[in-house]
C-alpha positions in Angstrom: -7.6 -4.8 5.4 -6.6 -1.9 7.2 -5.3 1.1 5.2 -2.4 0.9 7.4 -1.6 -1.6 10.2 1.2 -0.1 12.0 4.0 -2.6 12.6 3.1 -4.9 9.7 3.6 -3.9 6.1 2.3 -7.0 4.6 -1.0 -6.0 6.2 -0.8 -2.3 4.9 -3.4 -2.2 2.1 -1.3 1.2 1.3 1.7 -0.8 0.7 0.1 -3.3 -1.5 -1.0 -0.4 -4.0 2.4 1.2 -4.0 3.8 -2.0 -4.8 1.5 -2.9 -7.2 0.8 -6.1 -5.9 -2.9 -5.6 -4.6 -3.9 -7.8 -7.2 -4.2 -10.4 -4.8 -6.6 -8.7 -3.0 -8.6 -8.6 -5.7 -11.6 -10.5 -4.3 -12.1 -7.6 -1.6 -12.4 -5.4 -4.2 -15.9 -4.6 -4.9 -17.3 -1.6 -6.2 -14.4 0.0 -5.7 -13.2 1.3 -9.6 -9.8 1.9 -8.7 -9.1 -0.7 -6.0 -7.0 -2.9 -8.8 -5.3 0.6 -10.0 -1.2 0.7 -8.6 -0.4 4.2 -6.8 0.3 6.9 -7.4 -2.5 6.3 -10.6 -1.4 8.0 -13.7 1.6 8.0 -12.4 4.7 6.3 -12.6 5.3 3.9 -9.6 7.0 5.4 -6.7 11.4 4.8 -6.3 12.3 1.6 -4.7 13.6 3.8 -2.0 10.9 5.8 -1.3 8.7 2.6 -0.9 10.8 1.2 1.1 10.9 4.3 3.5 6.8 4.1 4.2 7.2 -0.1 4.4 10.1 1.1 7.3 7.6 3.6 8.7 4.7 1.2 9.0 7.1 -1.0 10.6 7.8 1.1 13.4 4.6 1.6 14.4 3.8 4.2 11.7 3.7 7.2 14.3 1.6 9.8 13.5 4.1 12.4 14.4 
């Protein structure tokens, strides 16, 4: 899975670790320590709102701009 695939969310690996729901990726995640671990690690989870601002991003192309 692409770190980011621009127009699709759901296909953002980076979305499923700031949503803490990469669990379900958790067959592709080999020999990777901290490929189960939610982002920001150590961290508390990111705002709703702030989440929901990269899944918008993402969703318009995520522009490097």
């Amino acid at each position: 899975m692409n770190f980011v695939t621009p127009g699709d969310p759901a296909q953002s690996y980076v979305m499923h670790k700031l949503d803490g729901d990469q669990k379900q990726l958790a067959a592709a995640c080999t020999g990777e320590p901290d490929c189960g671990s939610q982002m920001p690690q150590g961290q508390p989870p990111l705002a709703q709102s702030t989440r929901d601002t990269i899944r918008r991003w993402i969703t318009e192309g995520a522009a490097d701009n």
